[in-house]
C-alpha positions in Angstrom: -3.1 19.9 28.7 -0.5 21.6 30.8 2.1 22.6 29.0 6.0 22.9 30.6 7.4 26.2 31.1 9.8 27.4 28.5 13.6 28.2 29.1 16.1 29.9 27.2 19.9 28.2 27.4 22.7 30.7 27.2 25.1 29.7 25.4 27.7 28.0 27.6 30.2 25.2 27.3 28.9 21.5 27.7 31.0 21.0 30.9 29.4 24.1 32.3 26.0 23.1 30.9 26.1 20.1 33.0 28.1 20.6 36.1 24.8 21.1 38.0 23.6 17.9 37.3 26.8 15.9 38.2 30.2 15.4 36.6 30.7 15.3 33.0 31.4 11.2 31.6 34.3 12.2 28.8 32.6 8.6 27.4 29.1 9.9 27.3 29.1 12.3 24.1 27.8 9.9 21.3 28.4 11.1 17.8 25.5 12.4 16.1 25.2 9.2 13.8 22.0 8.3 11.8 21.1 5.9 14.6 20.2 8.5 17.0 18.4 10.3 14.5 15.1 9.8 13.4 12.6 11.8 11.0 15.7 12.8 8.8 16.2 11.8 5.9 20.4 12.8 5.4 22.4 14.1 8.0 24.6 17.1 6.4 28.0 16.8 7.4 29.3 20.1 8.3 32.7 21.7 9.6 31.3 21.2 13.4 28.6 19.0 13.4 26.0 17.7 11.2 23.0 19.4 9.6 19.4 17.7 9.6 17.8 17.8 5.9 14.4 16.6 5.2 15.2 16.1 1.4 18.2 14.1 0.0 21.6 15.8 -1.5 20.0 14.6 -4.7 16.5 16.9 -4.7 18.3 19.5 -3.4 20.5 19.9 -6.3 17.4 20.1 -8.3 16.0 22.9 -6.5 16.0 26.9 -7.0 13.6 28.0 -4.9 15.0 29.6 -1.8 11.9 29.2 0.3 11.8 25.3 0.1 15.8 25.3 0.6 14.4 27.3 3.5 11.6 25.1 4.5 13.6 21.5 4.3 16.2 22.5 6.8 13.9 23.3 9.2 13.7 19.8 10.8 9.9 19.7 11.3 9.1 15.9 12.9 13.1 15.7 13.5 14.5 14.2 17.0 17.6 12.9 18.3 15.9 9.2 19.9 18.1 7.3 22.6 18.4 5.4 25.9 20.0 6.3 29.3 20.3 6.2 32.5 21.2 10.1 32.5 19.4 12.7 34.5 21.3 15.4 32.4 21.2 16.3 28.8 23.1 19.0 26.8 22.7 19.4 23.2 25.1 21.6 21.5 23.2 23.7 18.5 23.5 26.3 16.2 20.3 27.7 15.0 19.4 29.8 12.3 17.1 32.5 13.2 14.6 34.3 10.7 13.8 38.0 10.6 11.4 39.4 8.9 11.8 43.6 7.7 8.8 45.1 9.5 7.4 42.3 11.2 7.6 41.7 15.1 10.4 39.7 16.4 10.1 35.8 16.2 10.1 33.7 19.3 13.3 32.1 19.3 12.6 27.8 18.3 11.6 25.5 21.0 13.3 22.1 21.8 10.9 19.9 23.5 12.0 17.1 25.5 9.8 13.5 25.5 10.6 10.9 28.6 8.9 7.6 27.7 6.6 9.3 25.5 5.9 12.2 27.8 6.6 15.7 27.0 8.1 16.9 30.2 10.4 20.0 29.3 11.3 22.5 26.8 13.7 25.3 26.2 15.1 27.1 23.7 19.1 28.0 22.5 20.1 31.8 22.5 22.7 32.5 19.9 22.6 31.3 16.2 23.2 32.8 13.0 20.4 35.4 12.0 18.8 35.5 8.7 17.1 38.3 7.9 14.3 38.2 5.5 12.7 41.5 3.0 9.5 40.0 1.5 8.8 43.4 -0.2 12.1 43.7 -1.7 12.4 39.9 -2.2 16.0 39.5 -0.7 17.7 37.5 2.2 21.0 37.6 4.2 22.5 35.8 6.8 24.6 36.9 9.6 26.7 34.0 11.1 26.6 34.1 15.2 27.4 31.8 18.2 26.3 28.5 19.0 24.5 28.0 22.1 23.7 25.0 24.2 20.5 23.2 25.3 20.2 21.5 28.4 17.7 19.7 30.5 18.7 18.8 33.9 17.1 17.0 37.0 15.8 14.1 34.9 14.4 10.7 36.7 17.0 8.1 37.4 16.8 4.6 35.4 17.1 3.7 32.4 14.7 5.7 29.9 13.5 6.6 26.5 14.6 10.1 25.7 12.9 12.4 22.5 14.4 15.6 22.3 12.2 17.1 19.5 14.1 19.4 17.0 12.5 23.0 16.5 10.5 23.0 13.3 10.5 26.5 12.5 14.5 27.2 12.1 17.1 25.1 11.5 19.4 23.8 13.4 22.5 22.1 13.3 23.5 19.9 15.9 27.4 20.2 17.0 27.4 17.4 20.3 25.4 15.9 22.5 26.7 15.2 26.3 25.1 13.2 29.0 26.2 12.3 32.6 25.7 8.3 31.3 26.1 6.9 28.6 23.5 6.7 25.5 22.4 3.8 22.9 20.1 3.8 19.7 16.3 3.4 20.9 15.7 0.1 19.7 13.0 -1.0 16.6 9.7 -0.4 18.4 8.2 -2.4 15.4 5.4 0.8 15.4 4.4 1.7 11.4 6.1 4.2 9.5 3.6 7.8 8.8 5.2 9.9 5.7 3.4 13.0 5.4 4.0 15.9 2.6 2.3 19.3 2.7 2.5 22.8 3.3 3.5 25.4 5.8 0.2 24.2 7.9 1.7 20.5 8.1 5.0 21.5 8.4 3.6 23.5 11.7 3.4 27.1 11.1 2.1 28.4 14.2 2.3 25.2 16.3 3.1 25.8 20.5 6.2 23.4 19.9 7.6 21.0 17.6 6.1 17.6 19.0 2.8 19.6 19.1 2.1 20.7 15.4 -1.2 18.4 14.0 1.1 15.5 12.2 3.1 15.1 15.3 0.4 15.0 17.6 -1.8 12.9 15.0 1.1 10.2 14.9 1.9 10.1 19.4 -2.0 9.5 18.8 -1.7 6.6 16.0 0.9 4.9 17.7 3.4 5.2 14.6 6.7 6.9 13.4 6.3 10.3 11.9 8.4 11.6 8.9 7.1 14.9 8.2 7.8 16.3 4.9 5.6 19.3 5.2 7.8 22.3 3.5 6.0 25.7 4.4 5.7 27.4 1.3 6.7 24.7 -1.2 4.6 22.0 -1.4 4.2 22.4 -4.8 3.7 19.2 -6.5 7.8 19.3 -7.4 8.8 16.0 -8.7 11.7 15.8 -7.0 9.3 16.0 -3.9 7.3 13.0 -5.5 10.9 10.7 -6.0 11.7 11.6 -2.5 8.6 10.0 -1.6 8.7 7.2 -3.5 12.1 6.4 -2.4 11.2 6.9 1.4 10.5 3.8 3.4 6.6 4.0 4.9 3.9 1.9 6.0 1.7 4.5 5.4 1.7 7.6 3.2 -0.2 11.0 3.2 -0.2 14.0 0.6 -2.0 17.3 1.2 -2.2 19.3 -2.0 -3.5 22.6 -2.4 -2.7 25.5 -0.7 0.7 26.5 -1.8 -0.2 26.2 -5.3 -3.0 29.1 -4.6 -0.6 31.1 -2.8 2.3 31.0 -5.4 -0.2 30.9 -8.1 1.8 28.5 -9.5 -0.3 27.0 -12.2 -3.8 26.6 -14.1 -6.4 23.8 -13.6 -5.3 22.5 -17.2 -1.8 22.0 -15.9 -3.1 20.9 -12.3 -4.7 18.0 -13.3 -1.9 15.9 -15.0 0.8 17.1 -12.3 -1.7 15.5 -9.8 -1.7 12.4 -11.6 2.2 12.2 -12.3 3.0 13.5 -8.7 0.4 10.3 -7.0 1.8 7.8 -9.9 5.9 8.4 -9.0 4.5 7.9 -5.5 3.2 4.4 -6.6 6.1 3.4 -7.8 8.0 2.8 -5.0 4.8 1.8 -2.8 2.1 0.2 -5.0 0.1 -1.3 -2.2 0.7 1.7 0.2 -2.4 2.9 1.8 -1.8 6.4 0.5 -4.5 9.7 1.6 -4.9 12.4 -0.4 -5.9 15.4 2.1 -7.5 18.2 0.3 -6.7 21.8 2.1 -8.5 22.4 5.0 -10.7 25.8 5.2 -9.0 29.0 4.5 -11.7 31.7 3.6 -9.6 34.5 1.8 -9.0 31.7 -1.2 -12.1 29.4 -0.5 -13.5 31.3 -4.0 -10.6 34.4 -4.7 -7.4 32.6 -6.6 -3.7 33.4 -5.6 -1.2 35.1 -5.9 -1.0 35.8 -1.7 0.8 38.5 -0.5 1.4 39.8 2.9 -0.4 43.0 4.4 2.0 45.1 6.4 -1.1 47.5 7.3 -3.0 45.0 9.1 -0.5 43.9 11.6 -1.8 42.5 14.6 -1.5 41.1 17.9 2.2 40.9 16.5 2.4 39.4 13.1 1.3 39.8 9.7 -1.9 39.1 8.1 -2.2 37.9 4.6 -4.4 38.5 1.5 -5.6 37.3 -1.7 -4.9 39.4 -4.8 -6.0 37.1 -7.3 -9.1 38.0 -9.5 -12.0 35.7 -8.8 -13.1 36.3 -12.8 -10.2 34.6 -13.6 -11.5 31.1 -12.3 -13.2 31.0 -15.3 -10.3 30.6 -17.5 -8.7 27.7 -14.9 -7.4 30.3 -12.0 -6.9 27.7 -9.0 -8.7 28.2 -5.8 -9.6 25.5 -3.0 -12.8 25.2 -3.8 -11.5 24.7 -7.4 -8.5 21.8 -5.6 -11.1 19.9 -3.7 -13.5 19.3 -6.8 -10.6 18.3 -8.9 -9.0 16.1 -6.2 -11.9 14.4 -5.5 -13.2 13.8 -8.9 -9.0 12.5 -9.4 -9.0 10.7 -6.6 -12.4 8.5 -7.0 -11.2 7.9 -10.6 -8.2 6.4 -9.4 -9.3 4.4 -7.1 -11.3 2.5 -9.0 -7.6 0.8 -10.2 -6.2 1.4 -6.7 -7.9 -0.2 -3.4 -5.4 1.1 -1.1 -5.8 5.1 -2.6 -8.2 7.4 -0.3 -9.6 10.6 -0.2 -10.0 12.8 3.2 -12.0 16.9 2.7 -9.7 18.9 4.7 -12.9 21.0 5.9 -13.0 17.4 8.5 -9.8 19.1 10.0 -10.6 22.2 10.0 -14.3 23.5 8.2 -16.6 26.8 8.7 -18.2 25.9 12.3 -13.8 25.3 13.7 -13.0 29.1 11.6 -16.1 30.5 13.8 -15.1 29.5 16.9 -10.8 29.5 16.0 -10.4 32.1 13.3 -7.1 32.0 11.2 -5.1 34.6 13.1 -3.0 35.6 10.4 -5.8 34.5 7.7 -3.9 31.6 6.2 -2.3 29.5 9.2 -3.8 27.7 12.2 -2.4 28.8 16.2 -1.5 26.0 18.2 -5.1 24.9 19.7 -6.1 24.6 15.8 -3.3 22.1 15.3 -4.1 20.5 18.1 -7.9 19.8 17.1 -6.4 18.9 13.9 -4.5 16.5 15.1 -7.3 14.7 17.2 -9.2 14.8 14.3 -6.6 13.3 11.9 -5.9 10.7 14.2 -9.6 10.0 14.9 -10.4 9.5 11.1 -7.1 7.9 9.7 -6.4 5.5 12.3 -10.0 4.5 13.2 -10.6 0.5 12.8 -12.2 1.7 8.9 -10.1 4.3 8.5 -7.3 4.5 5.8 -4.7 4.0 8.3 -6.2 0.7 10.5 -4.1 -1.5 11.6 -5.1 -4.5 9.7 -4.3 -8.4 9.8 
């Protein structure tokens, strides 16, 4: 697949933003209501705009952990949705940008545009507030900057269906949208809700864009909705997490446990266990009929057999990022240290017990996604996350397993 070129917006004025494409219509800035916004699940009101949140006020206010506060701002699977006859669009944004202390610069977060389902632009805002990250030291601070302003221009006359995909790797939030015409909600396409909770993998570490990390390109592939709760870092079996899913609407519903809890070294097998069964049973009670996956983690060699916690290794940087490492101690497995091989057995042994109650309750081995023969051929560049071709073979592969007719996710009659 070809993918569009990549432009950076300086950060202008709207007017100025979109004088190239044709005067300004002072009726054609639409405010940024819940109607044009879909894969959120609150819209923050701020002083300027409105902040995107992919966990309710409510779960938030139970949180402490700075990395999922981190993580569910980030609007991974978040888009603005409308329809226009506009062949110019200017979204006014300020990002927040992440730097880490001793790691290569970041690329700045993409915006990708989708025209009747087609992803046919993206570009990316200059400006934002910068937060700048110490994972030795453990600290974080944030430097407030400029807003900037995204704009795609030259788009095809008629009415159409216009995506413009959120970046899923900093947050951003969203201060005006202006078009040359006017704009209305995308109407119900009557296409089935996906929710989707996991890690930094799911919520698209490493992806080329944000409508091209594996769920997103799983769900344009399935036909449905996406609402992708993947929280890099924190999907940790919280259950706050598991009430925000319960709570969510979905036709369909998919949990990938594993990772995270070997990288924080969270907990032991003995607590493991139960928290699986409490975190799947607050899910049923809000969709008791839900055809609801279970995705073990997918292959990750450095904690396939060596338990957590991970750390980053600054001496090993390369090609530009950092590389991580285990630093458990595999003796310790013994005494109920989690690894993955550890997850899947347990998962699977939970999940087939289960199901013999629940008809609707499935199980999927990650290693489908992503297994020894994908590693040989597509190693983990940093050891712990997939690049983008990864994600996208994950994807296909999610899509071609779930949503196959005796898959978890059919459609049925």
């Amino acid at each position: 697949m070809t993918l569009p070129a990549v432009h950076t917006a300086a950060s202008t004025t709207a007017e100025e933003a979109l004088r190239p494409a044709g005067a300004l219509d002072p009726a054609a800035e639409p405010p940024l209501t819940p109607d044009l916004v879909r894969g959120a699940l609150e819209l923050e009101p701020t002083a300027r705009g409105v902040l995107p949140h992919r966990l309710p006020a409510w779960a938030r206010a139970q949180n402490t952990d700075g990395q999922l506060a981190m993580a569910e701002a980030q609007p991974s699977g978040v888009r603005l949705a409308f329809r226009t006859r506009s062949t110019a669009v200017a979204l006014e944004t300020l990002p927040t940008k992440r730097v880490y202390v001793g790691a290569p610069p970041r690329p700045d977060g993409l915006y990708d545009l989708v025209v009747d389902g087609r992803l046919v632009d993206r570009a990316s805002a200059s400006g934002g507030n910068t937060l700048t990250l110490d994972m030795a030291a453990g600290t974080a601070e944030t430097v407030p900057g400029p807003p900037g302003t995204v704009r795609f221009a030259e788009l095809a006359a008629g009415v159409k269906d216009i995506e413009i995909w959120l970046p899923h790797n900093e947050a951003a939030e969203l201060l005006a949208l202006r078009t040359d015409a006017p704009v209305e909600p995308l109407p119900e396409s009557g296409r089935r809700v996906w929710l989707h909770h996991g890690s930094s993998i799911s919520h698209g570490s490493d992806a080329a864009s944000p409508s091209t990390t594996w769920p997103a390109l799983a769900a344009a592939q399935g036909g449905v909705e996406l609402v992708n709760l993947g929280l890099g870092g924190a999907a940790l079996l919280d259950p706050f997490t598991a009430r925000t899913l319960r709570d969510t609407p979905a036709d369909l519903i998919s949990v990938k446990i594993g990772i995270n809890l070997v990288n924080a070294d969270l907990m032991r097998l003995r607590a493991f266990t139960p928290a699986v069964h409490g975190f799947l049973d607050t899910i049923r009670e809000g969709h008791p009929a839900t055809p609801l996956l279970v995705v073990t983690p997918i292959l990750c060699p450095i904690h396939e057999r060596t338990p957590g916690p991970c750390a980053p290794d600054f001496s090993e940087i390369a090609e530009g990022r950092i590389k991580f490492k285990a630093v458990g101690d595999p003796a310790e497995v013994a005494a109920g240290k989690l690894t993955l091989s550890v997850i899947r057995d347990e998962l699977t042994r939970i999940v087939r017990q289960r199901a013999a109650g629940d008809p609707h309750l499935h199980l999927l081995d990650g290693r489908e996604l992503y297994g020894e023969a994908d590693h040989a051929e597509l190693p983990l560049p940093d050891e712990l996350h997939p690049d983008a071709a990864t994600h996208r073979r994950m994807g296909e592969r999610f899509a071609a397993l779930a949503f196959a007719p005796d898959g978890p996710f059919a459609t049925r009659p």
